[in-house]
N, C-alpha and C positions, 0 to 999 in steps of 0.2 A: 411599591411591592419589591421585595428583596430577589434577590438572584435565585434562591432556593426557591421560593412561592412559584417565583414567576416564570422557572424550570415545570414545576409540579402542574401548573397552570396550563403551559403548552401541552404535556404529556397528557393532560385529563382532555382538552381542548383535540388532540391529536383523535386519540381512540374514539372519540364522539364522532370528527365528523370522518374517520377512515369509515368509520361501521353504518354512517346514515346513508341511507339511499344508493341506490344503483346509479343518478345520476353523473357521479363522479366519477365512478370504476371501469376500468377497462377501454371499452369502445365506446369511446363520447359520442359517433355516430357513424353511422355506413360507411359514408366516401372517405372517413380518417381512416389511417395506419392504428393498428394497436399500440399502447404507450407501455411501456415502462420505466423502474427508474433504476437509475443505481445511485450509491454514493458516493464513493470516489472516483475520481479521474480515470485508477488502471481499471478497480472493476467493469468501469462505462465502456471503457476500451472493449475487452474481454468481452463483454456483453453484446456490443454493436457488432464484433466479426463474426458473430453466431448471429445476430438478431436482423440487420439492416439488408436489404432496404424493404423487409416485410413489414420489420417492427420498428417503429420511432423510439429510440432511447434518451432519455432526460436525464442530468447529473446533478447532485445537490451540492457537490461542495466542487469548487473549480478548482485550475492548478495553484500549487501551494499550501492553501490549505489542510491546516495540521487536523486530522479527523480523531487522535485521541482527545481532542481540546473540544470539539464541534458541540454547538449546540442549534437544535432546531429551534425557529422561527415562526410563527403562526401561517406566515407564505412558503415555510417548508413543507408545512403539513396538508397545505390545498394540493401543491404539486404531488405527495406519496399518493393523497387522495385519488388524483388521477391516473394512476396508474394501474396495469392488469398486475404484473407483479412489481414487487419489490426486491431488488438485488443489491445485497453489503457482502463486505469480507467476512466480519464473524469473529469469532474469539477475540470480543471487547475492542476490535480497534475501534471500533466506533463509541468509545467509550461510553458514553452520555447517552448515545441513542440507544442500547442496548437491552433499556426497560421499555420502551418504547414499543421495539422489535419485538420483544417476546412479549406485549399485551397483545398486540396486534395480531398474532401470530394462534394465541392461544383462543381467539375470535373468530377465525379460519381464512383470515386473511391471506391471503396469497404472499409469503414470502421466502426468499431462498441467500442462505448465507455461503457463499460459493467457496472460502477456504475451509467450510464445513464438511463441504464433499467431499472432500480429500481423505483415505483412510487414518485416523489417528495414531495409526504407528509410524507413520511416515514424516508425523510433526516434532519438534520441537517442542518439550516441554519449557516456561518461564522460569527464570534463575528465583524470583520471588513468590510465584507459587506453584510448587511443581504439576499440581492438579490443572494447572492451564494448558493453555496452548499456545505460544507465540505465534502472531495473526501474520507477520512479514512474510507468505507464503510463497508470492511473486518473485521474490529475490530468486529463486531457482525458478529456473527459466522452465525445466520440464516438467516441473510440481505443480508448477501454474498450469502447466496445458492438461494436468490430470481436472481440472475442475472443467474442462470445455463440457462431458456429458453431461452436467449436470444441467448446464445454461441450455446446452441443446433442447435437454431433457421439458426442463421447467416451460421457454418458451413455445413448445409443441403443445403440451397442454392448452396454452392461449389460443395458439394459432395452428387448428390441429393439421390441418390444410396443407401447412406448411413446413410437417415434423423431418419429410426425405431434404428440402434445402437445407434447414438447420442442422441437420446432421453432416450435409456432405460441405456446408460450411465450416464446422468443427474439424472435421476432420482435414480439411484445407490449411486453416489454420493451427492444428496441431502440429502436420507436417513441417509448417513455416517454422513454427517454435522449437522444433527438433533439430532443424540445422540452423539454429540463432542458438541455441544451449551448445551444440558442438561448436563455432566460432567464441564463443564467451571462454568456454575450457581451455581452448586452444591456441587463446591469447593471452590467457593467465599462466598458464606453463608454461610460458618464455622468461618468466619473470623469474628470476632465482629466489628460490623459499624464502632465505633468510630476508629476501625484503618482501615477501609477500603478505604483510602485513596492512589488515585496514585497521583505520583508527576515526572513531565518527562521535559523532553529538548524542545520538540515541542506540541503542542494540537494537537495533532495524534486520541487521546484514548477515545473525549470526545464519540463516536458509542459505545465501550465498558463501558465508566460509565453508560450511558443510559440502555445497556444490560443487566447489571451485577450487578445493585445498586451501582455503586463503585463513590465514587469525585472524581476527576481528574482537576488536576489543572497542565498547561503547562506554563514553560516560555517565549516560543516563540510564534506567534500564530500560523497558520493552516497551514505556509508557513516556511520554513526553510530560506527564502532568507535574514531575518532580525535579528539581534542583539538582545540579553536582554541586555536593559538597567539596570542601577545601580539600580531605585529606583525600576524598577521590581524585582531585587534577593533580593534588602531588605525587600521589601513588603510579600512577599515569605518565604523569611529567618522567618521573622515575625510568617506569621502563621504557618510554623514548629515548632516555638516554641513552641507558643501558645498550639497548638495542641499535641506537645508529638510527632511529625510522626517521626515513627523508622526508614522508608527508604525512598530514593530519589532515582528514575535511570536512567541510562545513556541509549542509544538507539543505534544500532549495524551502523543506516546511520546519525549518527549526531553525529561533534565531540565534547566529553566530558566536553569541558573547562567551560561551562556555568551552569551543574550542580555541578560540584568540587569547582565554585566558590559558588552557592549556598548552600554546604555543609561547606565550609570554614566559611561563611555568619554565618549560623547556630550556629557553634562551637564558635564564637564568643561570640556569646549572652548564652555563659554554655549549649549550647544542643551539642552534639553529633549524628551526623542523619548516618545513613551507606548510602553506595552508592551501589546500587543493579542493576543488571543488568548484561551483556546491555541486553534490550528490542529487539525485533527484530521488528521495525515498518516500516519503507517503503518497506523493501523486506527480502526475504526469508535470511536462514542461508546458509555456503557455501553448495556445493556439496558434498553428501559421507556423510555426518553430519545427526543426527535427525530433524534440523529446516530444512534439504533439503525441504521439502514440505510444504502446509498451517498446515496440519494436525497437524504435525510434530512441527513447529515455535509456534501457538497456545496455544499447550501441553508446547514448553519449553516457553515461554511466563507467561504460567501459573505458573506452577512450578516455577520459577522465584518470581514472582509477592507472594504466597501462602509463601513462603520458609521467603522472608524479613519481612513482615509484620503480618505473624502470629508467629514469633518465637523474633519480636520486634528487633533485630542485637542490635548496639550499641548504639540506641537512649532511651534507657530504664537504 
């Protein structure tokens, strides 16, 4: 069976057994916790400071994991099964699952795209189709915390019982994310302009230049599913030079060969650029680890980001 078939296969396979029987859905029984899932690492995050310890929360793709690339599994589709809702980012990051989501959805499945909630004048249209939305929502720290009502929202439905904690959850953790957006700002403004410059694998970060004053220039665009081309990294190459920029970084779900080549690119033309990183951009860092959480990825994101660019590495 070819990749396409066997795509088409799970999707048809998916909708069948989401839509059969109650026995899968929701509350498998009395004495469990209500389940749900999310997809990525941050949304699960996100989800679990609103949801836990009422709601058991389940994740489909671990840390690393590139979710424009994901494709579900016939054991992806038991775990969605089991779940009250379903929680993704939304605006195609989840590329592949996206047909998925809107069969399921249009079935009356219970599902909720959380950078959806967000009002649409607030996003970031795509360099390649304006009519989009660039799904990177998280990258600003306060934009993320505008989708807590929503999670509030949706898991009170479930758990109606439970709608006054999940609120005064969100509201808990929105607090926390308001003073982690003012420490982010307030460590990027030490950094003088002319080097505040990111430079990454994919346009992941352009919500954080917006945030933070910072440019951000990516090789790839808003999807990982495509190539840089040549006269991209020398275009690229170009203005690192131009510019002096001391770091370039690699990203913890995107493999490194396309910024090593634009560091090579560099070094060519007598600059010297460091390679910094990796970034942690479509999901959290492993378990057990400080990037364990959004909080957590953030701060090392920061630090990260602070560390190459205000101390200049090799490119000075």
């Amino acid at each position: 069976m070819g990749r396409g078939r066997a795509r088409l296969w799970i999707m048809g396979f998916g909708v069948a057994v989401l839509l059969s029987g109650c026995k899968w859905g929701g509350r498998e029984a009395e004495r469990e916790r209500p389940r749900v899932l999310a997809t990525t690492t941050i949304v699960a995050d996100l989800v679990r400071r609103v949801a836990e310890p009422d709601v058991e929360v389940m994740v489909l793709m671990g840390p690393g994991v590139d979710p424009h690339l994901y494709e579900p599994s016939a054991g992806d589709i038991r775990r969605m099964a089991g779940a009250g809702v379903i929680f993704y980012n939304g605006h195609h990051l989840e590329g592949k699952m996206t047909e998925l989501f809107a069969r399921v959805r249009e079935r009356g499945r219970k599902t909720v795209a959380v950078a959806e909630c967000i009002p649409s004048d607030r996003l970031i249209s795509t360099p390649e189709a304006p009519t989009m939305r660039d799904p990177h929502v998280w990258f600003d720290v306060g934009l993320w915390a505008e989708a807590l009502p929503c999670v509030a929202g949706a898991l009170a439905e479930l758990v109606p019982e439970k709608a006054a904690a999940f609120r005064a959850r969100a509201d808990s953790y929105g607090a926390e994310l308001a003073a982690l957006d003012a420490e982010v700002r307030e460590r990027l403004a030490a950094i003088p302009p002319a080097r505040r410059v990111l430079i990454t694998a994919h346009d992941a970060f352009a919500y954080f230049g917006r945030a933070y004053d910072v440019e951000v220039r990516g090789l790839l665009g808003i999807s990982t599913v495509a190539e840089a081309g040549a006269s991209s990294v020398q275009q690229l190459a170009d203005f690192i030079v131009n510019r002096r920029i001391p770091a370039v970084f690699v990203e913890s779900s995107v493999p490194p060969r396309a910024i090593r080549a634009l560091a090579e690119a560099a070094a060519a033309r007598g600059h010297r650029v460091a390679i910094g990183g990796p970034l942690f951009s479509d999901s959290l860092g492993s378990p057990g680890t400080a990037a364990a959480s959004y909080v957590g990825t953030v701060r090392a994101n920061l630090e990260t980001i602070v560390t190459a660019l205000a101390g200049g590495g090799e490119g000075e």
